[in-house]
N, C-alpha and C positions, 0 to 999 in steps of 0.2 A: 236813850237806849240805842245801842248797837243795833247797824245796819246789817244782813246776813242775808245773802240769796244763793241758793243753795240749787244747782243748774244738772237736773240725772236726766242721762242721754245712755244709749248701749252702745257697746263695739267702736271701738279707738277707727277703724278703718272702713266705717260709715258716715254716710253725710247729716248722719244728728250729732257726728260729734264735731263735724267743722260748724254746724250750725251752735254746737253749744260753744265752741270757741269764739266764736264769732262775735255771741251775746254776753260770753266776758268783756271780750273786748272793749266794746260799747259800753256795757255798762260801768267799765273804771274809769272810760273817758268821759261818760255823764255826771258820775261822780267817781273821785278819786277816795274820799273817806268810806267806802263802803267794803263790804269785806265780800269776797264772790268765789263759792268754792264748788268744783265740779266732780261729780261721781257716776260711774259706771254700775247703772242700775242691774246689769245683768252680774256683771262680777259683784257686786257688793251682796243680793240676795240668794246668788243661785252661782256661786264661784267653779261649783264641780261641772257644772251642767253648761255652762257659757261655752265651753270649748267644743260641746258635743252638738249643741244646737248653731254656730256660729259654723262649724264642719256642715252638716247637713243642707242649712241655708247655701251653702256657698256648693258646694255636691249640684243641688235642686240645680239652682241657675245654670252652674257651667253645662252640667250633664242632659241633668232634664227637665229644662225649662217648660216645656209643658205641665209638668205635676203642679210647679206651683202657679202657674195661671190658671190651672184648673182648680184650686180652694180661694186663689185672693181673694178678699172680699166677698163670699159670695154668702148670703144671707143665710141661707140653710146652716153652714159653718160655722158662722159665730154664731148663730143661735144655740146651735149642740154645743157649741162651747160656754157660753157663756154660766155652767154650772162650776167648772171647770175653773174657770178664771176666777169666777169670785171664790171659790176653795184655795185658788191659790194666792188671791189677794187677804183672805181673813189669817193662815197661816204665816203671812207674811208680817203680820200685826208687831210682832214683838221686837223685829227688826226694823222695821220701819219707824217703831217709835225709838229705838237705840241711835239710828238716823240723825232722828229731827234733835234729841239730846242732845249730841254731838258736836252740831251746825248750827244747832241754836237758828235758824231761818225766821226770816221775818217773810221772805216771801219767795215759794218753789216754783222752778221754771221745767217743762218736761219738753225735750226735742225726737221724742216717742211715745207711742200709745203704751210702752205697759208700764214704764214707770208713771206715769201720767194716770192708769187705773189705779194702781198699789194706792200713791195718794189721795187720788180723790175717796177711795173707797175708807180710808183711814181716817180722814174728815168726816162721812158720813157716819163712823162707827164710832166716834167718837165726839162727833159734834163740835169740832172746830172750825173756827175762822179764817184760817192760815192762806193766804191769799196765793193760787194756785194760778199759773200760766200755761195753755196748752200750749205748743209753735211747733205746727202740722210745718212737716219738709217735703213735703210733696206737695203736685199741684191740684192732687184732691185727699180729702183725707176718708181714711178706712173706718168699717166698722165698728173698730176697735177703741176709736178716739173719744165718742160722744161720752160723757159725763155731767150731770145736773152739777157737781161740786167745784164744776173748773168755772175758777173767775170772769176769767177771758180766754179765748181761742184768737190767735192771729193766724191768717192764710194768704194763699198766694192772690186767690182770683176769686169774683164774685160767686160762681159756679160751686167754688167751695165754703161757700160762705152758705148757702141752699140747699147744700148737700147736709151739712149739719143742721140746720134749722129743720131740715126732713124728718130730723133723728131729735127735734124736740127739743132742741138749744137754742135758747131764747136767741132771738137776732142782735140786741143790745151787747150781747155779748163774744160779738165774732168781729172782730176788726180784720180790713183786708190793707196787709201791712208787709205783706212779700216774706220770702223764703231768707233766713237770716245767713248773710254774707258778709264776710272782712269790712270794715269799714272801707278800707284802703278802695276797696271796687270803687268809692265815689270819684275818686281823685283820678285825672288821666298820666299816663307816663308819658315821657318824652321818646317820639318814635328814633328818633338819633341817637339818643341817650344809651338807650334799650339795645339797641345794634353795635354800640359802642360794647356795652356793656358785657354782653354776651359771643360776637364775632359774628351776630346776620348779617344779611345782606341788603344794606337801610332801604336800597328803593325795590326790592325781590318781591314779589307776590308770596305771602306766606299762609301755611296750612299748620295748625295746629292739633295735635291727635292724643284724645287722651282717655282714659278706661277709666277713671274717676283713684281714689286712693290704694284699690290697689291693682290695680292696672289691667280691669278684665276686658276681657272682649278681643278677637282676631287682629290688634294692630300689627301685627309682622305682617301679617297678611292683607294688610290694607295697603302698609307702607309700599310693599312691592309690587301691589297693583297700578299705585298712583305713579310708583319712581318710571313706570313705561309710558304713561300721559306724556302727548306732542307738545302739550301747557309749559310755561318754564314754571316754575316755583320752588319753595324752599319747605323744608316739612322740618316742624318741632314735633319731637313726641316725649310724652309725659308716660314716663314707665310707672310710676307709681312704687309701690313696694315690690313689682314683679322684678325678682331680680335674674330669672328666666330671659323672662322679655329681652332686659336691658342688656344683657349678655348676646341673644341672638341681632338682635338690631347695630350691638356692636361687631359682630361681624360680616355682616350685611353690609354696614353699611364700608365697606372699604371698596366694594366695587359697583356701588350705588353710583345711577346716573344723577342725582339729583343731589342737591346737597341736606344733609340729613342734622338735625340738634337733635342729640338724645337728654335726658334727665329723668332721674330716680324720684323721691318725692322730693318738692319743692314747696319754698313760700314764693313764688317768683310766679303763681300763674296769671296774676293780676298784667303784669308788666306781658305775658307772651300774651294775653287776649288782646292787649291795647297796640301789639304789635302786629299780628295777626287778621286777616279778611275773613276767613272760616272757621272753625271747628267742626271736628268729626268725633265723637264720644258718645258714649251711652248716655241714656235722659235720666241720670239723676238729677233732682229737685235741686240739687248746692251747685253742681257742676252748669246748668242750664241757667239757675238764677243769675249768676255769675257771668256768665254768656251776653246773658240779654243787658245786660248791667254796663257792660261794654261791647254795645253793639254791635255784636257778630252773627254771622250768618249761621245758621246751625244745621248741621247732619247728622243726623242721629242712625245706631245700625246695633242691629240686635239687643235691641233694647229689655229690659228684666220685666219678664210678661206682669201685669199689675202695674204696680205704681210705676213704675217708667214707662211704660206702653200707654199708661192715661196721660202723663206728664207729655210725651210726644203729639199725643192724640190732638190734642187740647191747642198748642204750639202750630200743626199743622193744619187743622181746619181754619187759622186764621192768615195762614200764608207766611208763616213765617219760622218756620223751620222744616224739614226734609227726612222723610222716612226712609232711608235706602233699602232694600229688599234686599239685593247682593250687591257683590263685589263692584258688579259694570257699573251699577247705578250709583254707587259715590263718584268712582271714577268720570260719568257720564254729568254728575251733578255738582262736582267741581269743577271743570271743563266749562261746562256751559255757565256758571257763577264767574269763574276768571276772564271770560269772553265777553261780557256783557257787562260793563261798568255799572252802566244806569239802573240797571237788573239788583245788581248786589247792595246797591248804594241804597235801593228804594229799599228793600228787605230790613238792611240793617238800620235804619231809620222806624221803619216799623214796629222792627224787634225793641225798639230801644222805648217802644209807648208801655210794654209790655214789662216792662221792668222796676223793679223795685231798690238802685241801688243804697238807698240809707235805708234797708229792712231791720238790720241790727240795732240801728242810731235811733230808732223809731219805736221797737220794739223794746228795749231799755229804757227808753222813758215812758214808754205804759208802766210798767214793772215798776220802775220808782215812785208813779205816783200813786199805784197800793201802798204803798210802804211809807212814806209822806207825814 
């Protein structure tokens, strides 16, 4: 019988769907005869609505990120909702089995809670087998995740492995297997190659700055902070889709004291982390796993209240990445990182127990041996 893993994640310009890249990846190079096809669970159910709820997500954070730190997770919420959800997971029914037709799946991987619910709740109304994968992208996962019907749950960290078993998922069934990243994270680049390759500066102290896929977060405004630092170094930044950004940072940077690499979205982040001493980014789950994966120092700064605010949290109670509050304090907390070798060198070593980087390689072959 044909192999078929069928990988629903939402929004192209989210870290469930580098995560669900990720887990193709892996999983063609686990096995090459298997067939791995991905779908965007908010477009495929809800195609009108993806645009409207993807605006307002994105509205909440830029503008007012307090509203949604004020419902994440918060137990009262899902509770009112969860009538809600199961009404819109049984409506969901007819589609979801037109789905499974389609893909013919021998076994469904979700790198989000609500395609992750649609399924499990389709299994329970139906009373199938169908060997379901949860892969939580963050470094705890929400209320929304728990499900009797998920095979396995993989996560980043023990904490989330208790966090679910809170919520009544058997423990046999939570493997703590990291945040799914490019294979490529395992392999290191060659620091001269890399400088060759792009036009850094091989022996330059270098900063890397990055808003995740689509480039949010104040980097003009960082960059400009830092290009006044007495520090020498070199700043890559990672525009992401902000073609905004990338626009202003090119004109910036023509009377920039520092020397500046810009870039739009890239496959190349792998190679600027192994090049790189720091990062300064938001605490996304793909962006940070990534990080730690090649042991970098991390600054995190306005972070997306909830899941990245926990993802930080979690990172800095163990000494090994940096909440900057404002503008002085990255400036004040790269300074003091470039100044103190011994300081950066223990960190990144730290960082590096903390990591997961064959999450993908690892997590694929759970997956395959359902399907077996």
């Amino acid at each position: 019988m044909a192999k078929n893993i069928l990988i629903l994640y939402i929004t192209e310009s989210s870290g469930h769907y580098r995560a669900a890249l990720s887990l193709k990846e892996a999983l063609l190079l686990k096995n090459s005869d298997i067939s791995v096809s991905l779908v965007n669970a908010f477009r495929y159910y809800h195609p009108l609505s993806e645009k409207v709820i993807n605006f307002f997500y994105y509205l909440s954070i830029k503008r007012f990120p307090f509203l949604w730190g004020g419902i994440y997770d918060k137990k009262a919420v899902i509770r009112n909702l969860n009538p809600l959800k199961s009404l819109i997971h049984f409506l969901n029914l007819k589609k979801t089995r037109n789905l499974l037709e389609k893909f013919q799946p021998t076994c469904i991987i979700t790198t989000q809670a609500f395609p992750c619910g649609v399924v499990a709740f389709y299994k329970r109304y139906y009373h199938l087998s169908i060997p379901l994968v949860g892969v939580v992208t963050d470094f705890f996962p929400h209320g929304f995740w728990p499900y009797r019907e998920v095979d396995f749950y993989t996560v980043a960290t023990p904490e989330a492995k208790d966090k679910l078993v809170s919520e009544n998922i058997p423990p046999e069934k939570i493997k703590i297997l990291g945040i799914p990243i490019m294979p490529k994270f395992v392999q290191e680049n060659n620091r001269q190659a890399v400088a060759s390759e792009f036009g850094f500066a091989p022996d330059k102290k270098t900063i890397l700055l990055m808003g995740g896929g689509s480039g949010l977060g104040p980097l003009e405004k960082i960059v400009e902070v830092l290009d006044n630092s007495y520090v020498d170094f070199q700043m890559i930044v990672v525009c992401g889709r902000n073609r905004k950004l990338y626009r202003c940072l090119s004109s910036y940077r023509r009377t920039a004291r520092k020397e500046l690499f810009l870039f739009s979205y890239t496959e190349d982040v792998d190679k600027f982390m192994d090049f790189a001493e720091i990062i300064i980014t938001k605490a996304g789950g793909s962006t940070i796993s990534e990080a730690l994966a090649k042991k970098m120092a991390i600054i995190a700064f306005r972070p997306i209240p909830g899941q990245e605010e926990n993802n930080i949290r979690y990172l800095e109670e163990r000494e090994i990445a940096f909440l900057a509050r404002d503008y002085g304090e990255i400036k004040l907390q790269v300074e003091r990182l470039l100044q103190n070798r011994d300081m950066l060198q223990h960190i990144r070593e730290k960082a590096y127990n903390y990591a997961h980087p064959a999450s993908s390689l690892e997590i694929a072959e759970l997956s395959l041996k359902l399907i077996e």
